[in-house]
Backbone as a ProteinNet text record, in pm:
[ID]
protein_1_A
[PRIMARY]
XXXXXXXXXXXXXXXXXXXXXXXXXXXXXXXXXXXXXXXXXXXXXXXXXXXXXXXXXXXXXXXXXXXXXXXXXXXXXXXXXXXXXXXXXXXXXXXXXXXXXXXXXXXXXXXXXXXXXXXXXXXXXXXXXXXXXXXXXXXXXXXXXXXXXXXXXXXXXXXXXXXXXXXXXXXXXXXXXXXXXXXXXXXXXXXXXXXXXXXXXXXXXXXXXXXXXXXXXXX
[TERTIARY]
1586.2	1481.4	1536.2	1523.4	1583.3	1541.4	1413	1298.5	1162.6	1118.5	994.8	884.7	992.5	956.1	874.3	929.8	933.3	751.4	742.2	574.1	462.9	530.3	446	439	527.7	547	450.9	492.7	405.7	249.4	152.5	33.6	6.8	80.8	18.6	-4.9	11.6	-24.1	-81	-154.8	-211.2	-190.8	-194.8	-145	-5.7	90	255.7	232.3	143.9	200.1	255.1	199.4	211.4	388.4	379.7	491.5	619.8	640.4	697.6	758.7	602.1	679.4	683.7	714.5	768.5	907.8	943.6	1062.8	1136.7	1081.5	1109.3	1211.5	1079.4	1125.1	1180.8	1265.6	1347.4	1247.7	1137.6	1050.7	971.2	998	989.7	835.7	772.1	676.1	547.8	532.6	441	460.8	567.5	587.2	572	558.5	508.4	391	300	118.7	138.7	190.6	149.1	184.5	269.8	311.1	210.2	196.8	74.2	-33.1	-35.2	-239.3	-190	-63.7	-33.4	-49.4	-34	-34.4	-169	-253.6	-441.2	-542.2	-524.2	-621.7	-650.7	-799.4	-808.8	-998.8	-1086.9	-1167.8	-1272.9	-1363.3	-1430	-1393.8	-1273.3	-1260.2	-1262	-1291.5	-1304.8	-1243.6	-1125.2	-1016.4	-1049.7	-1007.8	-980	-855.2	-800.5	-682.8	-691.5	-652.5	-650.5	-504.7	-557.8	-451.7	-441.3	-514.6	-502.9	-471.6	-437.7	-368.3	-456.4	-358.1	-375.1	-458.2	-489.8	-526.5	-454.6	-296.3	-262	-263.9	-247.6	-272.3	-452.2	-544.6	-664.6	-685.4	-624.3	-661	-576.4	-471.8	-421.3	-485.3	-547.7	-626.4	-759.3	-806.7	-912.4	-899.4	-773.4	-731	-753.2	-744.6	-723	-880	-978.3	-1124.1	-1190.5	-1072.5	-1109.3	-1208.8	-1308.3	-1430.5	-1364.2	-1292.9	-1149.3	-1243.3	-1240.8	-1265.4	-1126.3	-1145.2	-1026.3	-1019.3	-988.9	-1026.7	-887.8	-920.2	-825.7	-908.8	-774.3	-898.8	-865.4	-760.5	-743.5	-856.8	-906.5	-987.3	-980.1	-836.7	-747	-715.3	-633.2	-594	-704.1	-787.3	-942.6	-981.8	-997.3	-1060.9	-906.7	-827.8	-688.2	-722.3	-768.4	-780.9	-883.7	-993.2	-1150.4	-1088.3	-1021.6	-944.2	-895.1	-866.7	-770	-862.8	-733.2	-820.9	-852.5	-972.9	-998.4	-1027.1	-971.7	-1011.4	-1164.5	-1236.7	-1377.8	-1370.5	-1240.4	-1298.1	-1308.1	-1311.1	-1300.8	-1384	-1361.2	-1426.8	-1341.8	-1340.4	-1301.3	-1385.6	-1405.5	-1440.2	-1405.4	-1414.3	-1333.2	-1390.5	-1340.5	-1423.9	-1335.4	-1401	-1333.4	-1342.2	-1239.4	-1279.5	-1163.1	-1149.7	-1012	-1036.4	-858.8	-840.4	-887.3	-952.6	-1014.1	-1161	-1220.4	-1364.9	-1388.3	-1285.5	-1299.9	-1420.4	-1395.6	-1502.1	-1650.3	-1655.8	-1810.9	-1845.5	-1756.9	-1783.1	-1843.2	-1708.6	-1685.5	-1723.8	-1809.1	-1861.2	-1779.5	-1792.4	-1677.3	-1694.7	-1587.6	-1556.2	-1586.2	-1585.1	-1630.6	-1566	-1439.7	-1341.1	-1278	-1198.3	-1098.5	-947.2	-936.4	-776.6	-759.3	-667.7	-683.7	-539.5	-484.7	-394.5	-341.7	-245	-173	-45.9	-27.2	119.5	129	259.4	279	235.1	111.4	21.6	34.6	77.7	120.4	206.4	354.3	434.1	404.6	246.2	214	132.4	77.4	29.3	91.1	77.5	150.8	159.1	181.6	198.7	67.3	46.5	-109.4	-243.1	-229.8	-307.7	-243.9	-122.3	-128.8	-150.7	-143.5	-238.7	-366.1	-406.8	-603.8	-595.4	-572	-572.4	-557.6	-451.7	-422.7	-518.9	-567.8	-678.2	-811.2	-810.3	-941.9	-981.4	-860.4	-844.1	-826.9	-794.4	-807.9	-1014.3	-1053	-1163.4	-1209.3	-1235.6	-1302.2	-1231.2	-1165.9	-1099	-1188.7	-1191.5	-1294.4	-1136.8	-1210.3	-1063.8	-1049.8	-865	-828.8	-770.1	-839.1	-811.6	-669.2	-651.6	-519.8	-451.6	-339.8	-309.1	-150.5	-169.7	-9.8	-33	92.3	159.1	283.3	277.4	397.9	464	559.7	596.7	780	841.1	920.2	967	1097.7	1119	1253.9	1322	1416.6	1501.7	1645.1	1733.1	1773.2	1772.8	1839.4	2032	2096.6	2207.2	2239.8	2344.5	2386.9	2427.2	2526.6	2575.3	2463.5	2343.9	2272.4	2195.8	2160.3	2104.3	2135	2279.2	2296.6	2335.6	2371	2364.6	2244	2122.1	1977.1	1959.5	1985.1	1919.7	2028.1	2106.2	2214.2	2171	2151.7	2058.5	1909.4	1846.5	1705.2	1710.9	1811.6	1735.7	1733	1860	1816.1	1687	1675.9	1506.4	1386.9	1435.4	1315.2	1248.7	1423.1	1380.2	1352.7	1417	1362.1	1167.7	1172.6	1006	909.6	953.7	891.8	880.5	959.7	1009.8	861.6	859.5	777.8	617	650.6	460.5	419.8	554.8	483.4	410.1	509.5	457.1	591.8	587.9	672.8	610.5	689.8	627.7	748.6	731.3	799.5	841.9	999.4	988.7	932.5	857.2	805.3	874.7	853.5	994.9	864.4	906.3	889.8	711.6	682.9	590.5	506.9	642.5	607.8	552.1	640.3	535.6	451	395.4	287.5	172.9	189.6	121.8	68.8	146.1	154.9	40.3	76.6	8.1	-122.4	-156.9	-291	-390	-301.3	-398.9	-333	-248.8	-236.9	-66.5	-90.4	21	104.4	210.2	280	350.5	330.6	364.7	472.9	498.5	627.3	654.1	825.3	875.6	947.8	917.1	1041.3	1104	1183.2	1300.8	1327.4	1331.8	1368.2	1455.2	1530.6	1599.5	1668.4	1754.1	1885.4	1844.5	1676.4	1624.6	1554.7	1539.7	1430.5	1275.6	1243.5	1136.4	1090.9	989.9	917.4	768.4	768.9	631.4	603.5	512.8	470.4	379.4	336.3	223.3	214.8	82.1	16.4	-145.9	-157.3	-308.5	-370.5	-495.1	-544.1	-624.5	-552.7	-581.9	-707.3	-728.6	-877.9	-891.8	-1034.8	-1096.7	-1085.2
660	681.5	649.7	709.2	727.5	585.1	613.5	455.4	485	362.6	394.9	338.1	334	349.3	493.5	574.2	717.5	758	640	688.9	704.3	589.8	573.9	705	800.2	913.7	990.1	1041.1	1133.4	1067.1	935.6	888.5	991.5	1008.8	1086.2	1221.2	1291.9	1407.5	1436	1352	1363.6	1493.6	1586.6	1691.3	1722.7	1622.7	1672.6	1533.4	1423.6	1292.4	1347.2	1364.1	1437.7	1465.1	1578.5	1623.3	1528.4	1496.2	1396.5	1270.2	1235.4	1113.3	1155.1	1265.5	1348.3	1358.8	1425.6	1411	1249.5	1172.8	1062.3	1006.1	993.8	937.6	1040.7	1167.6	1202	1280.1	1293	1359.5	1286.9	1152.7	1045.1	945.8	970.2	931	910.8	1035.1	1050.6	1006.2	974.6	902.5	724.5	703.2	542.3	575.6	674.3	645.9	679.1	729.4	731.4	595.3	535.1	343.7	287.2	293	217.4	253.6	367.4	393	343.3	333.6	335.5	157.7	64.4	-40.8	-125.9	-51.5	-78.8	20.3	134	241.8	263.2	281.7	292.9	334.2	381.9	440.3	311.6	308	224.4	149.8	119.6	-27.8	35.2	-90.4	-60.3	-98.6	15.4	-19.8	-32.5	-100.8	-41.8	-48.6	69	105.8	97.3	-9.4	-46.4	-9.6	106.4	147.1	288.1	346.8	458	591.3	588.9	658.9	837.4	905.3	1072.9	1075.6	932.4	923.1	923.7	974.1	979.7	864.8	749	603.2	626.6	655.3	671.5	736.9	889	1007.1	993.8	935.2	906.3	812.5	679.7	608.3	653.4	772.5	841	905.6	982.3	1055	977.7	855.9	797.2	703.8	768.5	719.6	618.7	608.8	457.3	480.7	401.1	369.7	383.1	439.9	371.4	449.5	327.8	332.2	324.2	467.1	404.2	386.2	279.3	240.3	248.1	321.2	338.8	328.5	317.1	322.1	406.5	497.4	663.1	778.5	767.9	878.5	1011.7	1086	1176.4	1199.7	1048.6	1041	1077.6	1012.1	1008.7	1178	1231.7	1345	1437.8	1429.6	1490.7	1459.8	1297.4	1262.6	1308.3	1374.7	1427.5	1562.3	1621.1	1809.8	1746.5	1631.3	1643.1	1693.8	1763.2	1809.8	1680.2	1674.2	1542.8	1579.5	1480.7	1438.2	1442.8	1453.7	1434.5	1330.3	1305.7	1175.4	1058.2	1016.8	903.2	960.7	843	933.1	799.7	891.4	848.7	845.6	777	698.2	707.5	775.9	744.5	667	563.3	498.7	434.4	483.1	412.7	278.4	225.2	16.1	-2.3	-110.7	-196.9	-298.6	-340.9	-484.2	-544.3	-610.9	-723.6	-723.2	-642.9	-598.8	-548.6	-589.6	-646.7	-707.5	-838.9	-914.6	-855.8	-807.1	-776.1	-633	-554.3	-461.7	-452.5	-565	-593.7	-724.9	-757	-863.5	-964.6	-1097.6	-1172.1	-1131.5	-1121.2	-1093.5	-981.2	-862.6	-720	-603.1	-671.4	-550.6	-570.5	-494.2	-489.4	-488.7	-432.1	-417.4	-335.7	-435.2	-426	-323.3	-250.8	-181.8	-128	-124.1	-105.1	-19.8	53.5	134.4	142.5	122.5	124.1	111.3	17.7	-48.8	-173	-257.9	-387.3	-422.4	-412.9	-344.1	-315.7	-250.3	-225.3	-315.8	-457.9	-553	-687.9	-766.4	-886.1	-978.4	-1090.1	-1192.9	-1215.5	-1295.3	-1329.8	-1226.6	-1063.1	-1024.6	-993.9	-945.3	-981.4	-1096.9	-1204.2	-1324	-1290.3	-1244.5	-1271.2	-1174	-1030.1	-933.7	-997.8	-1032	-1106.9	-1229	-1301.5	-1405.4	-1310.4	-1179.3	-1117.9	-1076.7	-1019.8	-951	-1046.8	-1137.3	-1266.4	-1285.3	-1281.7	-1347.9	-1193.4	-1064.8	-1004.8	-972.7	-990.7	-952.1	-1043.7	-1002.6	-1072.6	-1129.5	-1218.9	-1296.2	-1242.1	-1229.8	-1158.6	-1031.7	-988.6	-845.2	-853	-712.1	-666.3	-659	-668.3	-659.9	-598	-518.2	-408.1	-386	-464.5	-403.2	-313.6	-206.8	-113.4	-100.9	-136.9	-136.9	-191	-124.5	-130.8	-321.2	-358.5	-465.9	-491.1	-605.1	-629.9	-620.1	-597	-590.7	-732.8	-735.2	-850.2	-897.1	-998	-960.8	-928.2	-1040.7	-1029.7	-878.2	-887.8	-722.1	-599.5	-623.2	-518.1	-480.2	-632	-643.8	-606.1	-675.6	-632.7	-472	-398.1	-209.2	-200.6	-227	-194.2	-210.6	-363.7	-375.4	-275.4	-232.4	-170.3	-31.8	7.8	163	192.2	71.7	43.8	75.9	-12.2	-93.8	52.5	123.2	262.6	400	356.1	409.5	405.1	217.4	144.1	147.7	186	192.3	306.6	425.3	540.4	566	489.5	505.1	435	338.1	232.7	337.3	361.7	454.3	571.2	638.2	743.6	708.2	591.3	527.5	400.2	332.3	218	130.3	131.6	56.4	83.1	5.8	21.7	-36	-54.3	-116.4	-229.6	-334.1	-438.5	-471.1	-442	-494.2	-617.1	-625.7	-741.8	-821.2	-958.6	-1045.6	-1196	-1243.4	-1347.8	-1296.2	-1184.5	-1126.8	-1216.3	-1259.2	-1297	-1430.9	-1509.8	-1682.3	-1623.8	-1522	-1497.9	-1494.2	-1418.4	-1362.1	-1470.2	-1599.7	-1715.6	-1782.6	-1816.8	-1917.6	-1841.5	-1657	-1674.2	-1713.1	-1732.3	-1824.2	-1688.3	-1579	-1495.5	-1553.6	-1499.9	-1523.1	-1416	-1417.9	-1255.7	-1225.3	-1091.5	-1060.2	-936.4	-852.7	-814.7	-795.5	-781.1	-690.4	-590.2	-431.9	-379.5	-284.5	-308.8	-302.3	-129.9	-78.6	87.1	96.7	235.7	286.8	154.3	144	55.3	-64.3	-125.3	-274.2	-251.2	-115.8	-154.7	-67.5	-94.6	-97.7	-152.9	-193.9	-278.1	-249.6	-277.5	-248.7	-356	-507.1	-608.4	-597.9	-659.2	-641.9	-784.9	-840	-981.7	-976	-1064.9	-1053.4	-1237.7	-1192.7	-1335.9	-1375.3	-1500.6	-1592.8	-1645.6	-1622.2	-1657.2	-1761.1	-1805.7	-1971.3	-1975.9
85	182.7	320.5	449.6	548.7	613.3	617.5	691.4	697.1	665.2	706.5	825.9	932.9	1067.5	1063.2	1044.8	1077.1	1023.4	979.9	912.5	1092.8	1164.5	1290.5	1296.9	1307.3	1377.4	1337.5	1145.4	1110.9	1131	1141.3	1144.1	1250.7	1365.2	1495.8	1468.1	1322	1291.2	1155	1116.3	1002.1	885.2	949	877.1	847.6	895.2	838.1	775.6	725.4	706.5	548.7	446.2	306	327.5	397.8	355.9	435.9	521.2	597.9	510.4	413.2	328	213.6	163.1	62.6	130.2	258.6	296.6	295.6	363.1	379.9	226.9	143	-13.9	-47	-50.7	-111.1	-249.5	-216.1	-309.7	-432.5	-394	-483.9	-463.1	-388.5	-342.9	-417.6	-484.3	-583.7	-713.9	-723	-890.7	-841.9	-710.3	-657.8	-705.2	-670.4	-672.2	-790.2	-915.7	-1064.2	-1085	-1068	-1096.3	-1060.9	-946.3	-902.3	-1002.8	-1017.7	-1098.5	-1259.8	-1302.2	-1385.6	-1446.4	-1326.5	-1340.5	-1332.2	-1254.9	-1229.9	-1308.4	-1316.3	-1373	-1484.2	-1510.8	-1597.2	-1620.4	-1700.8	-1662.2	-1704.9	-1589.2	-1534.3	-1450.2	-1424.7	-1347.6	-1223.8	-1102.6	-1009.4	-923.9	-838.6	-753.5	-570.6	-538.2	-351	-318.4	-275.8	-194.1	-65.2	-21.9	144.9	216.8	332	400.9	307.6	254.6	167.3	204.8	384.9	436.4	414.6	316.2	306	149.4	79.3	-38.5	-175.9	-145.2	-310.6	-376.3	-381.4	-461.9	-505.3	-413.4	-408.3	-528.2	-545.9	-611.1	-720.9	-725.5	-866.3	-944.4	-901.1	-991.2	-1040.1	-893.8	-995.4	-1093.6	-1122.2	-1211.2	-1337.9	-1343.7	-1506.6	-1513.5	-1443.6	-1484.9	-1371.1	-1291.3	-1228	-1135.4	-1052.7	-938.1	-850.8	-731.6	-623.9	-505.3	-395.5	-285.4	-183.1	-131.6	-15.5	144.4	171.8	304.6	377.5	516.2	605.8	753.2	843.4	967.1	1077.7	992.3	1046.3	1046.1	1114.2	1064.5	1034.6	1106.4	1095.1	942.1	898.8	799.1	663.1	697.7	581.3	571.7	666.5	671.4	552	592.1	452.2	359.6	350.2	200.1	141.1	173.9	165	101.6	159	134.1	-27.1	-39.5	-130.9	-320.3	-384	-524.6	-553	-692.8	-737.8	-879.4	-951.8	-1142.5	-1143.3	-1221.7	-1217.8	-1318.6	-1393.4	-1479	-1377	-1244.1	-1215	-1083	-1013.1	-834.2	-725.1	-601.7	-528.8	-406.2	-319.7	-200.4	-101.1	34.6	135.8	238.2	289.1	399.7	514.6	654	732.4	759.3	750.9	727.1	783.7	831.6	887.8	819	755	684.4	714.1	835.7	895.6	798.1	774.4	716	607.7	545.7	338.3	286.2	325.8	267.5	326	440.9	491.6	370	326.9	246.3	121.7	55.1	-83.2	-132.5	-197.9	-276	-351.1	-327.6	-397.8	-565.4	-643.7	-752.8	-789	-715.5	-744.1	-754.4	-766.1	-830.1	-901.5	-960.7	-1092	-1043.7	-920.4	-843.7	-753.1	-675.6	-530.2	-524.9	-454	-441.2	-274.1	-232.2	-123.7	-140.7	-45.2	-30.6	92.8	149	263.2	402.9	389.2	441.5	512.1	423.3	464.2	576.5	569.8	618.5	780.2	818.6	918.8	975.5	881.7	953.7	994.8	1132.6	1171.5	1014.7	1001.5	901.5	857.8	1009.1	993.6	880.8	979.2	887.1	712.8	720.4	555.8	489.5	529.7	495	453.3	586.8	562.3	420.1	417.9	351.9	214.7	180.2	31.1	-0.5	95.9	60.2	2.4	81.1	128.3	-55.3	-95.1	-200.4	-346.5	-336.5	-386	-423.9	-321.3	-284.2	-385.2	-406.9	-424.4	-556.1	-619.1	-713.1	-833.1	-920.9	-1074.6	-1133.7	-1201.4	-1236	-1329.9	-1383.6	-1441.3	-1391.6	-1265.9	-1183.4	-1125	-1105.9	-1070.4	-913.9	-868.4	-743.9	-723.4	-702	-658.9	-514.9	-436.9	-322	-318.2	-314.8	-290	-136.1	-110.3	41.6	83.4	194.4	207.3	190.9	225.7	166.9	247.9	248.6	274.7	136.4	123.5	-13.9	-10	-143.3	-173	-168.3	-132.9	-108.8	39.8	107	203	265.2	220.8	257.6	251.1	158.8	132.6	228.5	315.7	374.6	518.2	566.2	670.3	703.7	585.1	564	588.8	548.8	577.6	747.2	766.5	920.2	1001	1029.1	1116.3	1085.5	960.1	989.8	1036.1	1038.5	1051.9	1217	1258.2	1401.5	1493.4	1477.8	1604.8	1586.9	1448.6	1379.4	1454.5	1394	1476.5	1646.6	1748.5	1850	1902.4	1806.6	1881	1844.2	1728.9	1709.8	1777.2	1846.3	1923.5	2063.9	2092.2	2178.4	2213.5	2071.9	2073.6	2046.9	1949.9	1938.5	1995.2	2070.2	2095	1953.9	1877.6	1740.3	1663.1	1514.5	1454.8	1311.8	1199.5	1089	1061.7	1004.8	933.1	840.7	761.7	630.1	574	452.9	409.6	370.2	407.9	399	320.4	274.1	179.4	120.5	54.9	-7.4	-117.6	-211.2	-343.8	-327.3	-181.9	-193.1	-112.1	-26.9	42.1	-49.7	-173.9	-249.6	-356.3	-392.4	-455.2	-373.4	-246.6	-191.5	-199.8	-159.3	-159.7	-304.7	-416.3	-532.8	-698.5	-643.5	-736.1	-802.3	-957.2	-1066.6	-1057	-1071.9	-1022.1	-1175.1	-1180.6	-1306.6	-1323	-1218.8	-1260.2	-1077.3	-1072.1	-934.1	-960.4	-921.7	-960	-802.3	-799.3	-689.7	-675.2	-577.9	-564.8	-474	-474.2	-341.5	-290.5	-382.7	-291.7	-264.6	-337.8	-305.8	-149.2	-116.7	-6.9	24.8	-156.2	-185.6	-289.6	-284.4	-349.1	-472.1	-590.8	-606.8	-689.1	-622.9	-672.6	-733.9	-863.9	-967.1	-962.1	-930.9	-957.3	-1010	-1041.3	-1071.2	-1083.2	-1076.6	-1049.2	-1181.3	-1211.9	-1369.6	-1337.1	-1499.4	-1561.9	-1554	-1523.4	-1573.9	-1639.7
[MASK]
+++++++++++++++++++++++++++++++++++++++++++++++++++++++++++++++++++++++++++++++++++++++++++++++++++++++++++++++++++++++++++++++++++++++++++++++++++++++++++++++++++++++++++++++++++++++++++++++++++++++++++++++++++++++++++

């Protein structure tokens, strides 16, 4: 995958974002949102995909029965995800919400699993904090939690190959949006401290991606 700086870019055109991070991932993109639905979905339960962008994480967990609400606070973006085909075994949701306005939405213990792709990534520390408490707080115990999102590699050398192709990415995109996104860097104790058990990591593209599976233990 080239970077995913480059997402700032396509956000400013909602209509190339699809194909853009189809380019981006190397065509690989869509077998993330079957993992993801693959790891939460299932018919009845009830998901929110925060940051749900163009909807495919959204529309793949509807595919396998699931309730999935997806909240973005593109509205560009939402209106693609509305076009998009849909499963009738499940349904999907679109709503404009900002991370900040979880809990005012969603009821403590009222979902089954919380889900993210390339979302995170785009918020300071702070708010992925609140976000993972938020989701914590609304999740029924026992419920599920997958973050999918770029990552730092593990391994010196891996690492410093990542940042040295990153950084002239990063500035020509800063450049063009005045924004940029962040690899996620200490995820797994982020994700610890907000109260969740982590249950698998699996590593992509050279270790600089990520798709964390945690979930929050029963009384």
């Amino acid at each position: 995958m080239t970077s995913f700086v480059w997402m700032k870019v396509l956000e400013s055109a909602p209509e190339r974002y699809d194909r853009g991070i189809r380019m981006l991932s190397g065509g690989r993109i869509a077998a993330v949102y079957e993992r993801i639905a693959d790891l939460v979905a299932a018919p009845g339960k009830r998901v929110l995909d925060i940051g749900c962008g163009t909807g495919g994480v959204t529309v793949a967990c509807a595919a396998r029965g699931a309730t999935v609400t997806g909240i973005d606070i593109d509205a560009g973006m939402l209106e693609m995800a509305r076009t998009k085909p849909r499963s009738t075994s499940g349904s999907a949701e679109f709503v404009q919400l900002g991370a900040a306005e979880i809990e005012d939405r969603f009821a403590a213990e009222s979902l089954d699993a919380v889900v993210s792709c390339l979302a995170l990534s785009e918020m300071s520390p702070e708010e992925q904090d609140y976000v993972l408490r938020a989701a914590y707080s609304c999740l029924a115990p026992g419920g599920a939690l997958v973050i999918a999102d770029e990552t730092t590699p593990e391994g010196r050398l891996s690492r410093l190959g990542y940042r040295l192709r990153r950084l002239p990415l990063a500035a020509a995109t800063y450049l063009l949006t005045q924004t940029t996104t962040r690899p996620l860097r200490g995820l797994c104790a982020r994700v610890q401290a907000a109260g969740f058990s982590i249950a698998s990591k699996e590593r992509m593209w050279s270790g600089r991606f990520l798709i964390l599976h945690a979930y929050k233990a029963r009384s």
